[in-house]
LUMLO-236406 format. One record per residue: residue in one letter; x, y, z negated of N, C-alpha, C, O in turn. Coordinates in steps of 0.05 Angstrom, whole numbers, plus 5000, padded with zeros to 4 digits. Layout:
REM residues N
AXYZXYZXYZXYZ
...
//
This chain:
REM residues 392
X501749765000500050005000501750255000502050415019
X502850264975504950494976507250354974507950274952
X508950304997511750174976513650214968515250064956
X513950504973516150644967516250744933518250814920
X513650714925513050924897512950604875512450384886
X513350614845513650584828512150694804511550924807
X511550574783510550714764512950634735512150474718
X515050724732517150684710516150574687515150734671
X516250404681515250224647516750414630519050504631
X514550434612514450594580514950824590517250894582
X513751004606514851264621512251424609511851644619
X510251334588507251444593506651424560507851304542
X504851534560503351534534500151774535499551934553
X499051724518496951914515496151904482496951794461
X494052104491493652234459491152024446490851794456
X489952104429488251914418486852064426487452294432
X483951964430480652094443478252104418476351964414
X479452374403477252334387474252534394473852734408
X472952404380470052504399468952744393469552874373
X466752824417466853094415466653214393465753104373
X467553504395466353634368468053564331467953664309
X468953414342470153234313474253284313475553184295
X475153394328477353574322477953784333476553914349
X480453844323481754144329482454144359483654364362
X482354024381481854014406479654214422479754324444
X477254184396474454294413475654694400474054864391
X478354744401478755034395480955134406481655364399
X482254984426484955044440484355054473482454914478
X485155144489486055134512487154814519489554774521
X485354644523485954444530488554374554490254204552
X488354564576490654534605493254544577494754354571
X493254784565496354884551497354624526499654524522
X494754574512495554284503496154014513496853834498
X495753994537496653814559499253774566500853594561
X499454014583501954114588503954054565505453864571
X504454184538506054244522506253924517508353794519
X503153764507502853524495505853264519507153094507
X505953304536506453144562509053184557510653004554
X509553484556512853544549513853304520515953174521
X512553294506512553174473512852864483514952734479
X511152784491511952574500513352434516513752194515
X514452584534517252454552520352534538522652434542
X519652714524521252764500521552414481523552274480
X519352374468519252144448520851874467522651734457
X519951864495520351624509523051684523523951564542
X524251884508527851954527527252014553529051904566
X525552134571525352254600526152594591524852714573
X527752674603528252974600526253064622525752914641
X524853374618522853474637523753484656522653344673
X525953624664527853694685528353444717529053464740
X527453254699527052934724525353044732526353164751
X522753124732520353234747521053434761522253644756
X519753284787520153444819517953604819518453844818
X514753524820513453504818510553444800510853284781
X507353584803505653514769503853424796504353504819
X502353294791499253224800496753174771496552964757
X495353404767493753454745491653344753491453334777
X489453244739486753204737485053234709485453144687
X482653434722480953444695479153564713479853644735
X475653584700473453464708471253774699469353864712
X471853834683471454064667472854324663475254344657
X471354514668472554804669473554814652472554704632
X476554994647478155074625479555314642480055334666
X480055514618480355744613483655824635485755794621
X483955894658486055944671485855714696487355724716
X483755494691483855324717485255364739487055224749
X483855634747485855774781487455664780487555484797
X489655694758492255724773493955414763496255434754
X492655194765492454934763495154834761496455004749
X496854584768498754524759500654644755502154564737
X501554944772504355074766503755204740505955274732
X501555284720500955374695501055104682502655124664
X500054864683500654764660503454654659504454604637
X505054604687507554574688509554734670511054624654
X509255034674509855154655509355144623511155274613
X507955044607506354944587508654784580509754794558
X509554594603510254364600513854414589515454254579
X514154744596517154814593518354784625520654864627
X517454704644519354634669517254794688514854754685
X518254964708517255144728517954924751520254934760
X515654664765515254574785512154574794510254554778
X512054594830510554634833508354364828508854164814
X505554424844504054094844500754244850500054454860
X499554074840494954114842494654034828496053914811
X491454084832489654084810488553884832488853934856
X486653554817484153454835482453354823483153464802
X480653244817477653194811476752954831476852944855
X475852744808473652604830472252544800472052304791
X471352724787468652544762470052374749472252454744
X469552154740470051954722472051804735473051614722
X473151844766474551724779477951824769479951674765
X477752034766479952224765482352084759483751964775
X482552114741483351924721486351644742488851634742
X484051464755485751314773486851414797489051334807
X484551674812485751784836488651924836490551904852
X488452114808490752194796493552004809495352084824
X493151754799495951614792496451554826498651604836
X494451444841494451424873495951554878498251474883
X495151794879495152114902497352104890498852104910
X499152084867502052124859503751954874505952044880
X503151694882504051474885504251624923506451654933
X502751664932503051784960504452084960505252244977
X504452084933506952344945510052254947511452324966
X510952104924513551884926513151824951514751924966
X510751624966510951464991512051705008513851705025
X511151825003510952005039514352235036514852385055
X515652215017517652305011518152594996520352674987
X516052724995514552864974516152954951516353184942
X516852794946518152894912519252554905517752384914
X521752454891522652214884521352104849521351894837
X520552324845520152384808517752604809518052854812
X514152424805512952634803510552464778510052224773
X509452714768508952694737505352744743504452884760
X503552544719500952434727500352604700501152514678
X498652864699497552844676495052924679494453104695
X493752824667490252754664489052854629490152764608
X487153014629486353104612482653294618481553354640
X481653334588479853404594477553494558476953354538
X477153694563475953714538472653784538471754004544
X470853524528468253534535467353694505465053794503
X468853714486467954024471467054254472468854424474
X464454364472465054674475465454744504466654944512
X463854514523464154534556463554904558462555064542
X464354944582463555224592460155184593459054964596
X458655484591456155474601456155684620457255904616
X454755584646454055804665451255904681449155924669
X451555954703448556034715449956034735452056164739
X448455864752448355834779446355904798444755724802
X446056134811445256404817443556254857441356334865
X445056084870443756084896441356004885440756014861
X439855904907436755954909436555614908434555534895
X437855454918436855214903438455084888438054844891
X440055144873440955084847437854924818435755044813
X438154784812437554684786436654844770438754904759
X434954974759434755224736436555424740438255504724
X436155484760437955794778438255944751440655994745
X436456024733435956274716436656194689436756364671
X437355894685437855824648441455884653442755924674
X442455854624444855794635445255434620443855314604
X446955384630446554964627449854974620451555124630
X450154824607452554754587453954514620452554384635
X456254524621457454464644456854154644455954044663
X457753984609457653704616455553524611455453284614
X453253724598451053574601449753624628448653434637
X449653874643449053824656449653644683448253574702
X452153614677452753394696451953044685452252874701
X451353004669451052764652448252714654446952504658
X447453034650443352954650442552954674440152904674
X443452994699442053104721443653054745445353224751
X443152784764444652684790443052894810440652884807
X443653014822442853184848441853074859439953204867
X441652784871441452584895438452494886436552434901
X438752504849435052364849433552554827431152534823
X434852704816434252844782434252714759433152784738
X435952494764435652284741438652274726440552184738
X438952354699439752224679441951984683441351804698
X444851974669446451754682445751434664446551214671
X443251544630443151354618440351164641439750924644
X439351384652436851294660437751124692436350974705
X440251194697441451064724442450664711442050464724
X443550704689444050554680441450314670441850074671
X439750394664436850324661435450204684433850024678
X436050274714434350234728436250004742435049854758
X439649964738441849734739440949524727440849324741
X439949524697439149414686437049144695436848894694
X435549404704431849244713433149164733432748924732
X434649204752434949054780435848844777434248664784
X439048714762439548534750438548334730439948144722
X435848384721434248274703437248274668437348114650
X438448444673440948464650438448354623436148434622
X439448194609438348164578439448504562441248654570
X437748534539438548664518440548434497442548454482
X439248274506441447984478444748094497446248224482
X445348064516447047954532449648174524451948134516
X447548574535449148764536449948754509452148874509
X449448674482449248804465451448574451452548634430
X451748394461453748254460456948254472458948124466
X456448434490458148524502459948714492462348724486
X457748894490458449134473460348974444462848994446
X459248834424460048714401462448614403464248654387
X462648484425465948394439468048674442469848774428
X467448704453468749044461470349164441472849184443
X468549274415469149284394471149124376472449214357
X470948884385472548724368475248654373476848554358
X475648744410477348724429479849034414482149024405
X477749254417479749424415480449434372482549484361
X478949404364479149364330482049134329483849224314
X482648884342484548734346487448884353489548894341
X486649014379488749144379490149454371492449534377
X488449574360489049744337491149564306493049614292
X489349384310490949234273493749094291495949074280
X493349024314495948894320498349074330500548984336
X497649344330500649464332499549544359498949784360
X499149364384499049404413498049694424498749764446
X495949884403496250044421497750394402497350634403
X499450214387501250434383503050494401504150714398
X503850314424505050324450504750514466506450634480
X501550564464500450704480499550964482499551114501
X498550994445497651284438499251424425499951294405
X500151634425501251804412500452094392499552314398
X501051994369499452254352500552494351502952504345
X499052764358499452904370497953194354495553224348
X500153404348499853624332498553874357499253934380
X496153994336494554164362495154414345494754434321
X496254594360497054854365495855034369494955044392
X495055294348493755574361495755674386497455524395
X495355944398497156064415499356154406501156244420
X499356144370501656354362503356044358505556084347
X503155854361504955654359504055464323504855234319
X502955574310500955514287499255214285497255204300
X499754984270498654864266494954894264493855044248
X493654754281490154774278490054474266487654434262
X491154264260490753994257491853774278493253834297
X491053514273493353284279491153174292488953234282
X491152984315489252834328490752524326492152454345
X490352334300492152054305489851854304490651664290
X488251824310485351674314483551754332483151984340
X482451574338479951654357478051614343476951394337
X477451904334475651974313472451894333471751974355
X471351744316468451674331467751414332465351344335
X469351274329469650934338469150834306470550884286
X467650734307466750564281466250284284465050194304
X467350094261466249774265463249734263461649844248
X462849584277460849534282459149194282460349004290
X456649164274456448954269454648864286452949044289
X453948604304452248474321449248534308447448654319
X449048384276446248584273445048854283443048914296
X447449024269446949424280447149344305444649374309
X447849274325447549354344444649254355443649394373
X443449064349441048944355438449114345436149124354
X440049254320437949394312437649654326435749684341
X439249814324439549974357437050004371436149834386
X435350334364432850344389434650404421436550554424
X433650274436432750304469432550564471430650704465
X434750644482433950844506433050914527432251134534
X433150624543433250644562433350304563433650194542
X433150114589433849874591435549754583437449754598
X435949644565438549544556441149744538442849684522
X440250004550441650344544441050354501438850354490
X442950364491442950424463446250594456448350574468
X445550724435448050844425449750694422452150744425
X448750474413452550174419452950144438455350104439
X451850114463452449994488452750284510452350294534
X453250434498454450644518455950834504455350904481
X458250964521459451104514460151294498458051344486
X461851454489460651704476463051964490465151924501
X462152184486463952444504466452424485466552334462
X467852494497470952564482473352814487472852994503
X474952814479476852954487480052824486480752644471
X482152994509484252754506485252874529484053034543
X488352754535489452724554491752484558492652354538
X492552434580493752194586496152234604495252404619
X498452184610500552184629502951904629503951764612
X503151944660505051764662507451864687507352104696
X509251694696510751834712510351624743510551384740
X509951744770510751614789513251564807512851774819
X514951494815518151484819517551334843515551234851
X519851344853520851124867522250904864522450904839
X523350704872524850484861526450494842526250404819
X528950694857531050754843530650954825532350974808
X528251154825528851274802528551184774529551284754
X525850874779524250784764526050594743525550524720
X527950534757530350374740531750624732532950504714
X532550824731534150974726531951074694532951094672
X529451124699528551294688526751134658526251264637
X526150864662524850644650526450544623528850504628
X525950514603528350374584528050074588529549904577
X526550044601527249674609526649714638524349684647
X528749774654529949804675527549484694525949504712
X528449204679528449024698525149044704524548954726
X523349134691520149124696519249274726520049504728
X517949164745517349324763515149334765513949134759
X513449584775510149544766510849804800511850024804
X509149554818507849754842504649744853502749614844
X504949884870501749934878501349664904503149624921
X499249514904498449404911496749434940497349404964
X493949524924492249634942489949814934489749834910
X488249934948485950074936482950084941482949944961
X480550134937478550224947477050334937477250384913
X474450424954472950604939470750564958471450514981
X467050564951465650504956463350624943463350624918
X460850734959457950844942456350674950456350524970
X454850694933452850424933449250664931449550904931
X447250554930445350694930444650934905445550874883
X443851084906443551294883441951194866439751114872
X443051184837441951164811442350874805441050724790
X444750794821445550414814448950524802450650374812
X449850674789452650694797454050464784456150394795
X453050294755453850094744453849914760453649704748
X453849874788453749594807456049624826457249434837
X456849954829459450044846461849954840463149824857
X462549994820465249814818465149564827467149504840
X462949344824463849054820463749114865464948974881
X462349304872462949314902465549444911466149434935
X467049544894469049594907471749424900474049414909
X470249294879473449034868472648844895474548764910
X469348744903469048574918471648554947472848374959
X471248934948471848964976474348944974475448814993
X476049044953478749074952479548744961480748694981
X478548544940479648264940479348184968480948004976
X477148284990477248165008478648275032478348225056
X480148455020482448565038484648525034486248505053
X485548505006488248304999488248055003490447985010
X486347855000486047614995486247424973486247184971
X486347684953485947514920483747524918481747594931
X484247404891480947214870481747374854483847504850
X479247344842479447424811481247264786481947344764
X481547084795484146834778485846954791488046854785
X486147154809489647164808490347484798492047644804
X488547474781488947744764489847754736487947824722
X491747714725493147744693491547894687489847724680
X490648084684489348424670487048414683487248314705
X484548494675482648604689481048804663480048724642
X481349094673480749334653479649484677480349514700
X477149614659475149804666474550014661475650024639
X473350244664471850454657468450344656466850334675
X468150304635465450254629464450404614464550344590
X462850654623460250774606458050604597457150664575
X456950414610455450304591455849924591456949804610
X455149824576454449554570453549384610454749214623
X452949424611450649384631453249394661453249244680
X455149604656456649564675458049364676459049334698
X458849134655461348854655459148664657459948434663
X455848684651454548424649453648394687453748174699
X452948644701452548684737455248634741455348494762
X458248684730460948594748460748274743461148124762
X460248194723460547904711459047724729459647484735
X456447904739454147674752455747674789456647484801
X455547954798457348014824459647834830459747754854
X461147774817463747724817464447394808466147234815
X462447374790462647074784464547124769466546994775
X464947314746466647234731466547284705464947464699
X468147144684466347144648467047404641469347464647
X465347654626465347844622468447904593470148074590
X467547644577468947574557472647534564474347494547
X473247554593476247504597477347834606479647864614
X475948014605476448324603477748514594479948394593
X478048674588478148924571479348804547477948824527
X481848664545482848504518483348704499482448634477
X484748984499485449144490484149414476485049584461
X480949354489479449634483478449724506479149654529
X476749884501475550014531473450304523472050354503
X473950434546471250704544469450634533468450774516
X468450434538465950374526465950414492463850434479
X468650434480468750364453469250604441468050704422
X471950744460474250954452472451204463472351424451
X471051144486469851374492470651574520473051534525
X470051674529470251824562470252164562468252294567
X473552324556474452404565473752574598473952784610
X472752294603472652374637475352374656476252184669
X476552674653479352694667481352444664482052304683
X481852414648484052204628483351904622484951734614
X481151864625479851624616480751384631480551154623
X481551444650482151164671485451244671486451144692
X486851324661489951384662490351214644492051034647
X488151234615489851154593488850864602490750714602
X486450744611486150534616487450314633486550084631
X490050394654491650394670494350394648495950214652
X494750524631496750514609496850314600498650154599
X493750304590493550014567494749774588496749644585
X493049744609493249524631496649294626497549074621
X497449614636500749544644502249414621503749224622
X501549604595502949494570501449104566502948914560
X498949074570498648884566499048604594498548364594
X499748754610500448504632503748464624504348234621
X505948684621508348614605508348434587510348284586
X506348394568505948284553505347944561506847774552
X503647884574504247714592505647524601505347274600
X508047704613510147654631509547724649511247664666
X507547844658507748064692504647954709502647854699
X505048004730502247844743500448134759501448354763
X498148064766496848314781494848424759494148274741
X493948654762492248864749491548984767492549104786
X488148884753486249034760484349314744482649304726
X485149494756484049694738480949874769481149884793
X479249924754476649954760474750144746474950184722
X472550284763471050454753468850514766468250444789
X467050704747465150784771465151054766466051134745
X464451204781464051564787461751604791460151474805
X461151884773459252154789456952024816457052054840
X454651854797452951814805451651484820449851324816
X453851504840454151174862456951124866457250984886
X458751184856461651074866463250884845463150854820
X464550804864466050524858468850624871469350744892
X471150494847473750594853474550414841474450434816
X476150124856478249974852481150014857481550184874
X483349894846486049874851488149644834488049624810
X489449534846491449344847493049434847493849574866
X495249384814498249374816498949154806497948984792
X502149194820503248914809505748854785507848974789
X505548714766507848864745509748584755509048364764
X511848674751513648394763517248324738518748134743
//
């Protein structure tokens, strides 16, 4: 796919995603805590900034200086290189790491830097003034209204998830079991160390340089028990506060390279982790929990793998309902998944959410001994966004 580009083992980390409203996140300039945060961590992992050629940013939500997109948070970051700003919704996240990977390919930059972030705190509110705009005259909080209201039908993403549900005849026993798993998946690897690998606790800063508080948990995530969750009113089909998501805040980075920089730049040089292949696919409006398992379909039938020839298989799942439609699609046990934790548990960021999920991936296919990863999602309404790497 790309073969020139690389993704450097242990080159990455992210912050913890605690949920909205619930830290000192929902009061900073999220881009400038990014930026600075990204510097901090290639610092911890021995990468000096100065290796960066290049930034490729993603986030989903307005923040304060947007315009002037990666060469401002680059600066943030302490290093004046250029780069963009891109967006695809809940996709972001994975397109991010792509679109980096084709800048290495194409000769672009040898050393270019993935950071993904996004703060669903305290979204901007605006008014959107043309004549057929949505409530032209209220003003609407940026991420509910993207959350409450698909353009394509007027429907709600819990109520999209709902009508996935009814099509698949999904059980409430089934999702809610799922969900229960999930939980127990990422609670495992919290007590086992595994995803101290991954997250990094991280001091949030006024502008005068001033401590506002410490983000070392993903404040929001509670144990949970198969009763509570049964007890759990319906929202929607199968849709309950356990079995779907919750908003968050956070950011995520990693580095893309090329061969040689990737051994140069990696502290375990011998690991090689490349890009495979990709896809992306929309499926009918108000099905988006069915998109992914169409775009893993399509991917596998353009490489020519199975689902057994996948070590890793990690998702972006907003709700329950999205691993029980991949499980039935795919023919495959929902329960051999997400070993590590998932959105569904930690919660959706948006911008960042599929970076760190791609983080976790990699750390746990090393773990392993290597093999293919599958990381997957769905987007902003009907889309489906698969990708294949390979850790070796």
């Amino acid at each position: 796919m790309l073969p020139r580009a690389r993704i450097p083992y242990g080159t990455w980390g992210s912050s913890y995603f605690p949920a909205w409203q619930t830290s000192a996140l929902a009061e900073v300039n999220i881009g400038q805590f990014a930026g600075e945060s990204m510097a901090r961590i290639l610092g911890m992992r021995g990468v000096k900034k100065t290796e960066l050629e290049y930034l490729v940013i993603g986030s989903t939500i307005p923040w304060h200086w947007k315009f002037w997109t990666a060469p401002l948070v680059a600066s943030c970051m302490g290093h004046r290189i250029p780069g963009y700003h891109m967006e695809q919704a809940c996709a972001t996240g994975l397109q991010a790491v792509l679109l980096a990977g084709a800048e290495v390919d194409n000769g672009g930059a040898d050393v270019v830097g993935v950071l993904t972030f996004d703060r669903t705190s305290d979204s901007p509110v605006g008014v959107f003034p043309e004549r057929r705009a949505h409530e032209r005259t209220q003003a609407i909080a940026d991420v509910w209204d993207n959350f409450g209201f698909d353009p394509a039908t007027g429907n709600a993403m819990i109520t999209a998830a709902g009508i996935t549900a009814r099509k698949y005849k999904a059980s409430r026993e089934e999702t809610d079991e799922v969900a229960y798993l999930r939980y127990q998946q990422y609670f495992e690897a919290k007590d086992s160390g595994f995803l101290d690998r991954v997250l990094i606790p991280l001091d949030i800063l006024n502008v005068q340089g001033r401590p506002l508080g410490r983000i070392d948990d993903d404040l929001g995530v509670r144990e949970i028990t198969l009763d509570g969750l049964r007890a759990m009113r319906e929202l929607d089909t199968c849709v309950t506060g356990g079995t779907q998501t919750h908003a968050s805040d956070g950011m995520a980075a990693l580095l893309v390279s090329t061969e040689e920089r990737a051994k140069e730049l990696s502290p375990r040089p011998e690991i090689d982790i490349s890009f495979v292949a990709k896809t992306e696919v929309r499926t009918r409006p108000s099905l988006m929990p069915e998109a992914p398992a169409f775009a893993v379909q399509k991917l596998l039938d353009r490489t020519g793998l199975t689902m057994a020839d996948m070590a890793v298989v990690k998702n972006h799942n907003p709700f329950a309902v999205n691993d029980v439609v991949f499980a039935e699609l795919l023919d495959y046990d929902w329960r051999e998944m997400n070993n590590t934790g998932c959105p569904l548990v930690w919660g959706h960021p948006q911008g960042p959410t599929l970076t760190r999920v791609a983080i976790e991936a990699f750390e746990e296919a090393v773990d392993l001994g290597g093999g293919h990863v599958l990381v997957f999602g769905c987007a902003a309404g009907d889309v489906g966004i698969a990708s294949i790497f390979k850790v070796s």
